[in-house]
PAGUBA-48255 format. One record per residue (C-alpha): residue number from 1; residue in one letter; z, x, y. Coordinates in steps of 0.2 Angstrom, whole numbers, padded with zeros to 4 digits. Example, Ala and Ser with C-alpha at 12.3 -4.5 7.8 and 13.67 -1.06 7.14 Angstrom:
! PAGUBA-48255
(r 1,'a',(0039,0062,-0022))
(r 2,'s',(0036,0068,-0005))
This chain:
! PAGUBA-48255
(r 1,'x',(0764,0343,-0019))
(r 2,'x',(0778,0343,-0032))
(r 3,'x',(0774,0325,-0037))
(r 4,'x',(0756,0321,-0032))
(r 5,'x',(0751,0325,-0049))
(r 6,'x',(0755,0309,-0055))
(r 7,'x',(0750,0300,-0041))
(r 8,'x',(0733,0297,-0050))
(r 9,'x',(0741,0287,-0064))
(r 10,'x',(0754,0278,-0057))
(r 11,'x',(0744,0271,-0040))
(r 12,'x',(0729,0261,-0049))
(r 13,'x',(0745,0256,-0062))
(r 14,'x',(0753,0249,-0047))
(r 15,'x',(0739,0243,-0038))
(r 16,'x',(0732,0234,-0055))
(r 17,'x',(0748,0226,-0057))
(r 18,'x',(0749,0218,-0037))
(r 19,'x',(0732,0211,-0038))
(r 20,'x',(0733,0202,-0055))
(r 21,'x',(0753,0197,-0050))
(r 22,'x',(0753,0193,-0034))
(r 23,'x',(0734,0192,-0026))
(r 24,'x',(0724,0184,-0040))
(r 25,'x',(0720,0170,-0029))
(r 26,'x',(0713,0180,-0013))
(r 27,'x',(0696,0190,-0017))
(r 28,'x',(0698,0198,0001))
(r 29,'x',(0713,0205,-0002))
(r 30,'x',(0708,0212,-0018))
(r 31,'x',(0694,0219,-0012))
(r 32,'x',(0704,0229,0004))
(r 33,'x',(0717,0233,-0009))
(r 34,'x',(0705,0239,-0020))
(r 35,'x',(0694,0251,-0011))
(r 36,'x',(0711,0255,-0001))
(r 37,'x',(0717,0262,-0017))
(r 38,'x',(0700,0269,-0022))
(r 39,'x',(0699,0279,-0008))
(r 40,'x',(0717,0286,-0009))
(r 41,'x',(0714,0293,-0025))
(r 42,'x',(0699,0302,-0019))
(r 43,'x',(0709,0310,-0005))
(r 44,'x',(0723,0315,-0017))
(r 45,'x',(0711,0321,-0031))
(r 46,'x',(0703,0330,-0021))
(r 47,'x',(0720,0340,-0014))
(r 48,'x',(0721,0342,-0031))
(r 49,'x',(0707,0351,-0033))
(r 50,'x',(0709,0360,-0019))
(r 51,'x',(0727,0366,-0025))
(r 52,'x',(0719,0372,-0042))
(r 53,'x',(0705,0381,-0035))
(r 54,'x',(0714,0396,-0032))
(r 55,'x',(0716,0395,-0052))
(r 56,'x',(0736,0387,-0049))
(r 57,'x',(0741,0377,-0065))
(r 58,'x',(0752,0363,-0060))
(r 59,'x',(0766,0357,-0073))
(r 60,'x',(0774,0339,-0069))
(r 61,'x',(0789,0336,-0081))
(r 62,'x',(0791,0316,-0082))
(r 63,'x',(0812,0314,-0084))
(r 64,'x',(0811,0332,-0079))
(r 65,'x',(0811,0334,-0099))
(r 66,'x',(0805,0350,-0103))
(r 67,'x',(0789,0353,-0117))
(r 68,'x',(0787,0350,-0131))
(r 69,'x',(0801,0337,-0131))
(r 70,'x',(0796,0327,-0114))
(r 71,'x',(0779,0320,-0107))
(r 72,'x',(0768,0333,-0096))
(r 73,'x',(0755,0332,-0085))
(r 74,'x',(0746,0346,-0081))
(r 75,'x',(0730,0350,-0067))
(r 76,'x',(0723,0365,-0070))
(r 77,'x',(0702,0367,-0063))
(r 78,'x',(0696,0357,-0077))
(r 79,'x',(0708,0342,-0075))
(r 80,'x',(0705,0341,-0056))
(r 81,'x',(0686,0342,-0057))
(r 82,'x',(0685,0328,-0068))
(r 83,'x',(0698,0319,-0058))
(r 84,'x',(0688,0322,-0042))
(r 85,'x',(0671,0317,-0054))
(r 86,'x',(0680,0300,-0058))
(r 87,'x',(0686,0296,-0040))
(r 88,'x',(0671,0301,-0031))
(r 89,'x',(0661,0288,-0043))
(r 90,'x',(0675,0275,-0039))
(r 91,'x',(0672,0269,-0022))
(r 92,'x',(0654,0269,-0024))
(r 93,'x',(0655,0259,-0038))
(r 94,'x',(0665,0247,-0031))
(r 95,'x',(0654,0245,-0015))
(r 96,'x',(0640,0241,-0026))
(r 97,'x',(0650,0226,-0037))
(r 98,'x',(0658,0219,-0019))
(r 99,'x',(0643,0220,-0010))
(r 100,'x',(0631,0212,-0024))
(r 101,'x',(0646,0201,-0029))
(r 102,'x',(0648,0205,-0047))
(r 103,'x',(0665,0206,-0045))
(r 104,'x',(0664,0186,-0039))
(r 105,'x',(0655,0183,-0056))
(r 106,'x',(0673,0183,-0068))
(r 107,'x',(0690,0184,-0067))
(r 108,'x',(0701,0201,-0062))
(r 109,'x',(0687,0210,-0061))
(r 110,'x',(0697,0220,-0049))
(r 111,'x',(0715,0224,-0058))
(r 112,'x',(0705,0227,-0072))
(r 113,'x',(0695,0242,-0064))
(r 114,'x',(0711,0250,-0059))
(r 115,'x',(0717,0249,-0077))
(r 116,'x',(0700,0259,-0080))
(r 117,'x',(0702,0270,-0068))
(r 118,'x',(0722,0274,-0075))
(r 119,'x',(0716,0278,-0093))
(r 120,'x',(0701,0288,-0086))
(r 121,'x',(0713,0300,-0075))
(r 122,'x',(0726,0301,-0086))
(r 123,'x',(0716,0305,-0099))
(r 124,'x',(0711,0320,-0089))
(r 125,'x',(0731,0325,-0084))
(r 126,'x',(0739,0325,-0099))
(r 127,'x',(0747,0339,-0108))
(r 128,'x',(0750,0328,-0125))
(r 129,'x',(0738,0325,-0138))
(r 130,'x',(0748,0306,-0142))
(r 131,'x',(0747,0300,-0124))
(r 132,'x',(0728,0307,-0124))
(r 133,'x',(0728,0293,-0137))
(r 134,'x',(0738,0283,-0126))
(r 135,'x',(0726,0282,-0111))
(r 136,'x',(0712,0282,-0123))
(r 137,'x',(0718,0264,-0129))
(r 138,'x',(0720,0260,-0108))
(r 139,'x',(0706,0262,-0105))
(r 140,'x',(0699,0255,-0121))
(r 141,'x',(0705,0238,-0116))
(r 142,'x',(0701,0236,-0101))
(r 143,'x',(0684,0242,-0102))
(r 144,'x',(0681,0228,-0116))
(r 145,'x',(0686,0216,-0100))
(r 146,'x',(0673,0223,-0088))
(r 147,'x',(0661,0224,-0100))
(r 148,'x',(0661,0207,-0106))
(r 149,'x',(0666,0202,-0084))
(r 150,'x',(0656,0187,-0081))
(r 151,'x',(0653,0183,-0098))
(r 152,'x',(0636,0177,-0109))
(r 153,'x',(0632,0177,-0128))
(r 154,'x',(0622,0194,-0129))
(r 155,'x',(0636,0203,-0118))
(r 156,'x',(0649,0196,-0128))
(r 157,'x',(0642,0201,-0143))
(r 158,'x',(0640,0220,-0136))
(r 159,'x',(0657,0220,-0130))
(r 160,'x',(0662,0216,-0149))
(r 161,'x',(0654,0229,-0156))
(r 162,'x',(0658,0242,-0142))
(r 163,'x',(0676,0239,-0146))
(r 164,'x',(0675,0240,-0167))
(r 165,'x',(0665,0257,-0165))
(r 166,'x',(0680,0262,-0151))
(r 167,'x',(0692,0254,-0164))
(r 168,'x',(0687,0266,-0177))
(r 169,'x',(0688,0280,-0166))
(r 170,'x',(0707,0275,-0161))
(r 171,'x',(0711,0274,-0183))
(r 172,'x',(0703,0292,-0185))
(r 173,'x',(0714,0295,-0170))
(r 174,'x',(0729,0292,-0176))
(r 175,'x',(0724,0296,-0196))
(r 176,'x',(0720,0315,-0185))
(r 177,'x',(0740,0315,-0174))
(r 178,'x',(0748,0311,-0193))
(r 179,'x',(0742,0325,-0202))
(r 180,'x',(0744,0336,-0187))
(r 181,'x',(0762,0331,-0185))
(r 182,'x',(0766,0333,-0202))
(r 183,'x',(0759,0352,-0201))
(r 184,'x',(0766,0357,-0186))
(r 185,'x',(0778,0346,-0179))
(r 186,'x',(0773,0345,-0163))
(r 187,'x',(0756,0335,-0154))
(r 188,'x',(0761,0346,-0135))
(r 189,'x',(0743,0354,-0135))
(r 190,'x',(0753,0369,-0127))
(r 191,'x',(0763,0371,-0139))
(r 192,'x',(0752,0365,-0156))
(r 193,'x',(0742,0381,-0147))
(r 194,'x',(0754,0393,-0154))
(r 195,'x',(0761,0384,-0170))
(r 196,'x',(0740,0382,-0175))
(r 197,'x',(0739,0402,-0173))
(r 198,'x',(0753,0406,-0183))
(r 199,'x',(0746,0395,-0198))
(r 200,'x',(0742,0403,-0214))
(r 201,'x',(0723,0402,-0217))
(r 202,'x',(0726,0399,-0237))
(r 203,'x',(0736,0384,-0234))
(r 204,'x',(0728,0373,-0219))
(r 205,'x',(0718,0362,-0227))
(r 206,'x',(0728,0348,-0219))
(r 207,'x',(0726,0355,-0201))
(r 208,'x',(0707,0358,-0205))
(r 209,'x',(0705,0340,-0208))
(r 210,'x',(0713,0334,-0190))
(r 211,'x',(0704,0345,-0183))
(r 212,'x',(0688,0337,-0190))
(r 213,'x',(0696,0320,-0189))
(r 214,'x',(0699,0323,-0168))
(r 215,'x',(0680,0329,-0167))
(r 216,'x',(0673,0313,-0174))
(r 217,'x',(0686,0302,-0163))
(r 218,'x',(0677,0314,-0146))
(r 219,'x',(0659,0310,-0155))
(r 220,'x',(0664,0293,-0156))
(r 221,'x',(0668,0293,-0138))
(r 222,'x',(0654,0306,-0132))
(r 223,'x',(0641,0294,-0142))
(r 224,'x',(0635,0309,-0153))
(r 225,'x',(0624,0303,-0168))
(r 226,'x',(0627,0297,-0176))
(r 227,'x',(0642,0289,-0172))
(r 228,'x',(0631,0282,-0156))
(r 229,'x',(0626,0265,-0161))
(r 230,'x',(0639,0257,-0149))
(r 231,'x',(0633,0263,-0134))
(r 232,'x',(0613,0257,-0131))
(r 233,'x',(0617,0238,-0132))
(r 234,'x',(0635,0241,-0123))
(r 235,'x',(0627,0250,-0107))
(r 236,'x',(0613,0238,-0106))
(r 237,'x',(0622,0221,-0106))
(r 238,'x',(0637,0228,-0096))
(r 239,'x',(0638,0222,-0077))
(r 240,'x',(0629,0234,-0068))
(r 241,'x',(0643,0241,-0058))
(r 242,'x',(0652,0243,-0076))
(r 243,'x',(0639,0252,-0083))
(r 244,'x',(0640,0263,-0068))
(r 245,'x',(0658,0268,-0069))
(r 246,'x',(0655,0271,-0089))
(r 247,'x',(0644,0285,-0083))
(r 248,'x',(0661,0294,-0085))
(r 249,'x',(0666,0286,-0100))
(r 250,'x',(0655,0297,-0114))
(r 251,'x',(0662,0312,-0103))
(r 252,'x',(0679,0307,-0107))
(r 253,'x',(0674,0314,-0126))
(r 254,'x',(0665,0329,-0119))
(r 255,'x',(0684,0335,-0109))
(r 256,'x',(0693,0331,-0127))
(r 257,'x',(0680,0343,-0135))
(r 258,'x',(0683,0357,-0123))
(r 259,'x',(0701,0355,-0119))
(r 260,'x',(0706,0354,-0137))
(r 261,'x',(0696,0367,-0144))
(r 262,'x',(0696,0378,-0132))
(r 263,'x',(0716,0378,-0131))
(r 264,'x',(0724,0371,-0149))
(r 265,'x',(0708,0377,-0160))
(r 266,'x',(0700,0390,-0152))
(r 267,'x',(0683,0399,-0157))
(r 268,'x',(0692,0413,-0162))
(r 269,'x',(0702,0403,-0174))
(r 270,'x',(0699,0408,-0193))
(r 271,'x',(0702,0390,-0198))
(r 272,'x',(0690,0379,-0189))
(r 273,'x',(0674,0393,-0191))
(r 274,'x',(0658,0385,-0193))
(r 275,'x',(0663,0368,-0186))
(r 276,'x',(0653,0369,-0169))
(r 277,'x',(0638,0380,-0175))
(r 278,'x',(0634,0373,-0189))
(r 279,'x',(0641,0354,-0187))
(r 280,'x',(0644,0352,-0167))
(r 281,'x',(0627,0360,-0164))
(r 282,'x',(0615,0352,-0174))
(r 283,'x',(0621,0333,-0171))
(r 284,'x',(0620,0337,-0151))
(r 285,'x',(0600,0343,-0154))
(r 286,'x',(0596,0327,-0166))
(r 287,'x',(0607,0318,-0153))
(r 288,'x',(0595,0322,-0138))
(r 289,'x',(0579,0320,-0148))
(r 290,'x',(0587,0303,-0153))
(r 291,'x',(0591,0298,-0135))
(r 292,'x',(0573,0305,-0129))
(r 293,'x',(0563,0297,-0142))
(r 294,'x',(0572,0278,-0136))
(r 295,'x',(0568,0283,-0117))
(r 296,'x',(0551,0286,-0124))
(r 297,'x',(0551,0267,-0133))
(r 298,'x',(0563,0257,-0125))
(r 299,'x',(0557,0238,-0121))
(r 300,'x',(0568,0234,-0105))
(r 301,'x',(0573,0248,-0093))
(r 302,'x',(0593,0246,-0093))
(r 303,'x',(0591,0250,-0113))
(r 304,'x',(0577,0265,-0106))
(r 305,'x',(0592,0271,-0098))
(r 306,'x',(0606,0269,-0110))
(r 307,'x',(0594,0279,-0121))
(r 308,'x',(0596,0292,-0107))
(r 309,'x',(0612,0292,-0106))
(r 310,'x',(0614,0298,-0126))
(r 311,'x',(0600,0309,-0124))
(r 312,'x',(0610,0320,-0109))
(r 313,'x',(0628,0320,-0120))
(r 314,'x',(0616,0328,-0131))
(r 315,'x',(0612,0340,-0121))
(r 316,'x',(0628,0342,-0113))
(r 317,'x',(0635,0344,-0130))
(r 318,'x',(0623,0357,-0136))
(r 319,'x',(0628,0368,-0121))
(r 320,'x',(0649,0365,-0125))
(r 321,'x',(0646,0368,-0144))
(r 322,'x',(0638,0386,-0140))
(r 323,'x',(0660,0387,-0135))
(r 324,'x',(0655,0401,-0124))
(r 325,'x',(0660,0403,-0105))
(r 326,'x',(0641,0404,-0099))
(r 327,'x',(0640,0389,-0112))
(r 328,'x',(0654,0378,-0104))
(r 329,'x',(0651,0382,-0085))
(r 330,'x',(0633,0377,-0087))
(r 331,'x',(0639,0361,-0097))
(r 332,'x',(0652,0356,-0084))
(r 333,'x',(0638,0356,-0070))
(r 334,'x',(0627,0347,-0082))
(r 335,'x',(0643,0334,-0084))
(r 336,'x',(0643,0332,-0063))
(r 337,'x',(0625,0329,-0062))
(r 338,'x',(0623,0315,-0077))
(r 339,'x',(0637,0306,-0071))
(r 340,'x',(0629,0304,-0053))
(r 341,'x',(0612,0300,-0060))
(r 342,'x',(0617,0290,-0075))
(r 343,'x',(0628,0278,-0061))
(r 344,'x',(0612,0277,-0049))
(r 345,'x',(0599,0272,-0061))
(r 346,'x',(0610,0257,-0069))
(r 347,'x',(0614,0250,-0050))
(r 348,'x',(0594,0253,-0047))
(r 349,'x',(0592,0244,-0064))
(r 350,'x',(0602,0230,-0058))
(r 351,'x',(0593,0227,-0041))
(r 352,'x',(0575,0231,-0052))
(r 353,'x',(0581,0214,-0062))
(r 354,'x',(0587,0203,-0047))
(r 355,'x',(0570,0206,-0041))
(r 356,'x',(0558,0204,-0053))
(r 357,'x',(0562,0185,-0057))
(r 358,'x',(0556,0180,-0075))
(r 359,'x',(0550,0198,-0080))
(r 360,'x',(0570,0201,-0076))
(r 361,'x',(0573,0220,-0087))
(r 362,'x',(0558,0220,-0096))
(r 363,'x',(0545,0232,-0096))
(r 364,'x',(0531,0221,-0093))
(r 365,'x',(0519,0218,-0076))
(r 366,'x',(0527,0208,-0065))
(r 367,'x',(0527,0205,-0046))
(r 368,'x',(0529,0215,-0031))
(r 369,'x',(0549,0218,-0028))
(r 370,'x',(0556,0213,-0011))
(r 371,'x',(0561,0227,-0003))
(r 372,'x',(0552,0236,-0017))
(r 373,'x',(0547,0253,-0006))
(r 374,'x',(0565,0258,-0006))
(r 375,'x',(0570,0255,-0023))
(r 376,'x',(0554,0262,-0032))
(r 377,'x',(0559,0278,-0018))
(r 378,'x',(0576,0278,-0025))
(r 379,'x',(0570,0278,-0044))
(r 380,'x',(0559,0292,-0042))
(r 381,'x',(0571,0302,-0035))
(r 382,'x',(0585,0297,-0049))
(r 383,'x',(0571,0298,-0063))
(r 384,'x',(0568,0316,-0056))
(r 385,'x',(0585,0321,-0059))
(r 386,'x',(0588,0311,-0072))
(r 387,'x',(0574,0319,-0083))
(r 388,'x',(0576,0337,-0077))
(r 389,'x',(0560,0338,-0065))
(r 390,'x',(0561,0351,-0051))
(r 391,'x',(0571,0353,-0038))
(r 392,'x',(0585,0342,-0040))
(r 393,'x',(0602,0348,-0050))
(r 394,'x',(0596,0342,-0066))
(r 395,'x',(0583,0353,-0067))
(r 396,'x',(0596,0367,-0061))
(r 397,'x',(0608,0361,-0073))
(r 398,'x',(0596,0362,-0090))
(r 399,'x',(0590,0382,-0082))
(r 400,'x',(0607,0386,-0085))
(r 401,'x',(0610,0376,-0102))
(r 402,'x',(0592,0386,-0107))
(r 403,'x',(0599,0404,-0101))
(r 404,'x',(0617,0399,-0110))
(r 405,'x',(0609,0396,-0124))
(r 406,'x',(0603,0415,-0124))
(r 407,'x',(0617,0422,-0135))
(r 408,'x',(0615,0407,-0149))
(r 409,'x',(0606,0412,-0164))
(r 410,'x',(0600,0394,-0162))
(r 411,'x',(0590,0398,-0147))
(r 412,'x',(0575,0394,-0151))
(r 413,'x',(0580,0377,-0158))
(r 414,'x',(0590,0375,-0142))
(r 415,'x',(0574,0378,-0130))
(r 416,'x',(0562,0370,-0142))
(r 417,'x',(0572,0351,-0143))
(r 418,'x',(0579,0355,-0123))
(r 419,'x',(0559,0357,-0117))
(r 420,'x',(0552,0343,-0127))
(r 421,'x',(0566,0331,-0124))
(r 422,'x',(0563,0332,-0105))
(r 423,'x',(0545,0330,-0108))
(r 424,'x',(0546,0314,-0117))
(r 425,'x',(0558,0309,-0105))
(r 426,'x',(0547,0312,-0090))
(r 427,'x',(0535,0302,-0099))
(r 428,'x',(0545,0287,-0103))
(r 429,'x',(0550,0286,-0086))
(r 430,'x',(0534,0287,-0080))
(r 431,'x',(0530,0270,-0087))
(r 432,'x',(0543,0262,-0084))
(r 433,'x',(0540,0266,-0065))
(r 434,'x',(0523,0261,-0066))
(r 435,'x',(0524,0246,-0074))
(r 436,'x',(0539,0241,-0064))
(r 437,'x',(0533,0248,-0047))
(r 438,'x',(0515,0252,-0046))
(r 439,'x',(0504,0242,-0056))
(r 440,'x',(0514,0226,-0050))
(r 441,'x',(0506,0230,-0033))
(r 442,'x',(0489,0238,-0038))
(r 443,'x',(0484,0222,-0050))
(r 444,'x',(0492,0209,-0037))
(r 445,'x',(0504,0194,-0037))
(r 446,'x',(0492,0185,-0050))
(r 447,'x',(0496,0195,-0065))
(r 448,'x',(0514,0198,-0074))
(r 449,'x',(0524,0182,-0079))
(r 450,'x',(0535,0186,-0091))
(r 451,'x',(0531,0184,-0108))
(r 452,'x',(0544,0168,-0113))
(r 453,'x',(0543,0177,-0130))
(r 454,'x',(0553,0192,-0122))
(r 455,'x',(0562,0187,-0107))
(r 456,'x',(0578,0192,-0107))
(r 457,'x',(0594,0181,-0111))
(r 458,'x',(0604,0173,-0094))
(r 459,'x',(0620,0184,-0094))
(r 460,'x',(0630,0172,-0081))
(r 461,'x',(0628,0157,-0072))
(r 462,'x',(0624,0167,-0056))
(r 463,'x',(0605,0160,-0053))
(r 464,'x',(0594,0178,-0046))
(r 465,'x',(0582,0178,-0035))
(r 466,'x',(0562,0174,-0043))
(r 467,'x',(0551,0186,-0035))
(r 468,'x',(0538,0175,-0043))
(r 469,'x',(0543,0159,-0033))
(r 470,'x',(0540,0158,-0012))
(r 471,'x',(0549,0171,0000))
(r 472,'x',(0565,0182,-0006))
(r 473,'x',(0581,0182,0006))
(r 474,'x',(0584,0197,0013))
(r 475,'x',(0590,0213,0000))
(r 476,'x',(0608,0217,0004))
(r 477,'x',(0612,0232,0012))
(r 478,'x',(0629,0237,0005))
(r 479,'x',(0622,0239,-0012))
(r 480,'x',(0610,0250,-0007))
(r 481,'x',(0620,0263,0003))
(r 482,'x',(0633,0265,-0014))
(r 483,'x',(0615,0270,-0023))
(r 484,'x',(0611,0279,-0009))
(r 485,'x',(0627,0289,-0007))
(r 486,'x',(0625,0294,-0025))
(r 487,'x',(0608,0301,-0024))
(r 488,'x',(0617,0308,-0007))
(r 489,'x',(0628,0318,-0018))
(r 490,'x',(0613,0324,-0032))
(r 491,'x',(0604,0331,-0018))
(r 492,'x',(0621,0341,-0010))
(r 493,'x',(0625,0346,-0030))
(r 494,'x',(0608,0354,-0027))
(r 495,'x',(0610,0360,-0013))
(r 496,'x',(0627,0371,-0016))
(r 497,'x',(0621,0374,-0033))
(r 498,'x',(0626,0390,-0031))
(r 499,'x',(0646,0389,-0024))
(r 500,'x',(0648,0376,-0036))
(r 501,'x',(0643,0384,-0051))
(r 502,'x',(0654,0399,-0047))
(r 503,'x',(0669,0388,-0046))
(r 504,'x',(0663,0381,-0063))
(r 505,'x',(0660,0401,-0069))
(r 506,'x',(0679,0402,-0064))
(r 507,'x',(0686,0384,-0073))
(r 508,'x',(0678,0391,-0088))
(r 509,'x',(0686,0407,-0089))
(r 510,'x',(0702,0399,-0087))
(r 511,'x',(0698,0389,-0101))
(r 512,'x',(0694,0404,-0111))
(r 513,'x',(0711,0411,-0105))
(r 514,'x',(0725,0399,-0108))
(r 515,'x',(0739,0411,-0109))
(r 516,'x',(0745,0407,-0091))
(r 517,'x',(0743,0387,-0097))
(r 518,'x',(0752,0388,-0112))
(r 519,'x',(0767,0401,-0106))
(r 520,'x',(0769,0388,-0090))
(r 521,'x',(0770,0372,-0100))
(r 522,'x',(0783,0380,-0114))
(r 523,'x',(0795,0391,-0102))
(r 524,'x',(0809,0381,-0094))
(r 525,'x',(0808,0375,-0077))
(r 526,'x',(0816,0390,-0064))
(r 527,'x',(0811,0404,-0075))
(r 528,'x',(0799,0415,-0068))
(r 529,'x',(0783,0418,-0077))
(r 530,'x',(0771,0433,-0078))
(r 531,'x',(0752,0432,-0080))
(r 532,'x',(0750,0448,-0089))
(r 533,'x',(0730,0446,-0086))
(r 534,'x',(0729,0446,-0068))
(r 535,'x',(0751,0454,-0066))
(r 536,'x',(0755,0441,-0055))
(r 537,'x',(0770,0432,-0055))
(r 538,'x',(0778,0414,-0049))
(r 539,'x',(0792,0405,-0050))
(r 540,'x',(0793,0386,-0050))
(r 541,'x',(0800,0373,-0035))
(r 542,'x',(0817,0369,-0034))
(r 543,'x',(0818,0352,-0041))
(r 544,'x',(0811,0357,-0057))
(r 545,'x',(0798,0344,-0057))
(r 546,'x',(0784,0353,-0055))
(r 547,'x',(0780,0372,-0057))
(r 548,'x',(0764,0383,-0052))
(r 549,'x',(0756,0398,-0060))
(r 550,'x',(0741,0408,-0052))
(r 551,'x',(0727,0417,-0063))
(r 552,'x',(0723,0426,-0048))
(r 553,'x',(0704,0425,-0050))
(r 554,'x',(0694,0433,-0036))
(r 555,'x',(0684,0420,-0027))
């Protein structure tokens, strides 16, 4: 595989680049070429994955220019879970917008999505903290385009905001790759490692301040109060679809968190003490309570589940800022199940809207939806997940949050916000399905117009279905099979619980020992390397492109 690694980035660049360029005109051959290229990544991220399970570290060299001088990619089993994660999401997502033609509904909806999907996984590659800014902008811009695809007042004005808060976080960015520079002279994470060890504690006041700086920008990004205001109205006016794929997005921040503080700013480092237990830690609890508390008063469902959305970064983020390996496993399952359940509740959103006519989002009593049987099926079992409710992996993935948090001297803060979060949560949930589901049909079709007060703002000229007016045509099907092979892969996360949370035990250690990582990015290409942890040794392939090392982790 000595040049798959990059395949990721360069094949939606490519693709992105033929659909706006050449096929702009022909929706079916965007659509083919699309999915083609969706499904392609999955495939490759997926060998990805599969090459770093053994704990291999994969180096790709762009211009074959060694670190710290050159551009590197680097897959180690963080990287290629979160590739895998993205590409997964990908197809399904796209079924949903081609089969409910949102992606009919605006322009380039299509190149645009592959320009998401580039930021996204290079993001997750990269061994340099400048192009982490880099794909941070990609996916900046085009993510303002989808969000604002198909156009209308109240999304515009979301999208607006969404980019300022983002545009703030890109300044910080920067303001944080300056003063790092200027202390260290590098920004290769590999290599800032060792110059950020070596530094004297008595005169890094500059370094101290990046290293705040950077932890705002991935706050910004993870939505963490309360630098969250961007992300409630963003998620609820996107396009469904959109708001599907951002499930990864707030992730995005989470992976800068771990990857930079477990490898440049360790929690062993003398000069960043006290920033995750007694900053980090904190603002993730009053960040779940926050997000709970809007599940709990929210006035339309897709905000009901924006509010969600912030309230399991919170969660997610109290488990990373523990910065232990038990912490960290149990945050990266937590990452895999939010993503899947945050992406089935807004395409259930979308298809709760086009049925309910006048009542649209709103969290009123309406009429019975078409089709109503299988969607108010599908809610319940994404509302289960989603809140933490036995079985299903969210209920799994908060246990091992709760037995993380074991070791924290916070634990009973931990447990005490963690169990009444998912209380309040089950609650709000709970009304909104029985507004939206079950009163509709116990009080009849002559109850629940919309109040003209509240109903919600046309988003696009596309003219939905009224439930309240004569017969509904026939639900789509495609739609409903990309939500249903979401909850598909809730319920097999549940199901293999257990091997996957051992391959998450084993990402974390290798987080927590980045000798290997650090030695393989820095040596020159051809020089063999020795893992003095495990005493194995590799060499790297002949063309000097790419290099492996194994941990040599029993599995």
């Amino acid at each position: 595989m000595s040049h798959w690694i990059i395949t990721p980035v360069v094949l939606p660049a490519m693709l992105a680049a033929i659909l706006v360029l050449m096929v702009r005109e022909h929706i079916v051959v965007q659509r083919a070429l699309s999915m083609a290229g969706a499904l392609a990544l999955t495939v490759i991220s997926a060998g990805l994955f599969w090459q770093a399970s053994d704990g291999t570290i994969t180096l790709y060299q762009l211009g074959n220019w060694p670190a710290p001088f050159g551009i590197v990619l680097v897959a180690d089993r963080l990287s290629t879970l979160m590739l895998l994660l993205t590409t997964v999401l990908a197809p399904l997502v796209l079924l949903y917008a081609m089969g409910s033609g949102w992606d009919l509904r605006g322009r380039h909806f299509h190149p645009l999505f592959q320009f998401q999907l580039m930021g996204i996984l290079g993001a997750f590659l990269t061994g340099d903290a400048f192009n982490l800014f880099v794909f941070f902008e990609v996916l900046l811009i085009a993510s303002y385009g989808l969000m604002i695809h198909s156009g209308g007042r109240q999304r515009l004005r979301a999208g607006t905001q969404y980019v300022l808060y983002n545009l703030l976080g890109s300044t910080l960015f920067l303001f944080a790759l300056g003063t790092i520079y200027a202390q260290t002279g590098t920004l290769n994470m590999a290599d800032l490692a060792g110059r950020v060890a070596e530094l004297d504690p008595a005169a890094s006041a500059g370094i101290r301040v990046a290293a705040v700086l950077l932890l705002m920008v991935f706050a910004i990004k993870a939505a963490v109060l309360p630098l969250h205001f961007w992300l409630p109205d963003s998620y609820a006016h996107a396009p469904a679809p959109v708001a599907a794929l951002f499930a990864i997005m707030t992730k995005v921040g989470a992976y800068g968190i771990i990857r930079v503080y477990t490898l440049v700013f360790p929690p062993d480092l003398e000069i960043t003490q006290g920033l995750f237990d007694v900053w980090l830690m904190p603002a993730a609890l009053l960040t779940l309570a926050l997000g709970m508390i809007g599940v709990l008063g929210a006035a339309r469902i897709d905000r009901l589940v924006a509010f969600s959305v912030i309230g399991s970064m919170g969660l997610l983020l109290a488990s990373v800022s523990l910065f232990t390996p038990e912490g960290i496993a149990a945050a990266l399952y937590y990452a895999i199940h939010s993503t899947l359940a945050t992406a089935a509740l807004f395409l259930l959103v979308d298809q709760i809207r086009d049925g309910r006519g006048a009542a649209g989002p709103m969290l009123v009593h309406g009429r019975p939806i078409a089709g109503g049987a299988l969607i108010a099926g599908m809610f319940f079992v994404a509302a289960i997940a989603m809140t933490g409710l036995p079985p299903l992996s969210g209920f799994l993935g908060k246990l091992l949050i709760l037995d993380a948090a074991l070791a924290s001297p916070l634990v009973w803060w931990v447990w005490a916000v963690v169990l009444t979060g998912s209380l309040v949560a089950v609650v709000g949930f709970s009304r909104a399905g029985s507004l939206i589901f079950w009163k509709a049909h116990q009080e009849g079709p002559d109850i629940g117009e919309a109040d003209p007060q509240t109903e919600p703002e046309v988003e696009d000229e596309t003219v939905q279905p009224d439930s309240t007016k004569g017969p509904v045509a026939p639900r789509p099907v495609t739609p409903m099979v990309a939500i249903g092979g979401l909850i598909a892969l809730l319920v097999a996360l549940t199901v293999l619980a257990g091997p996957v949370n051992r391959a998450l035990t084993a990402t974390a250690a290798q987080l927590f020992a980045p000798a290997p990582y650090i030695e393989l990015v820095l040596t020159t290409p051809g020089k063999k390397i020795k893992d003095d942890t495990h005493g194995d040794e590799t060499s790297s392939h002949d063309t000097g492109a790419e290099v492996e090392a194994e941990t040599g982790e029993d599995h």
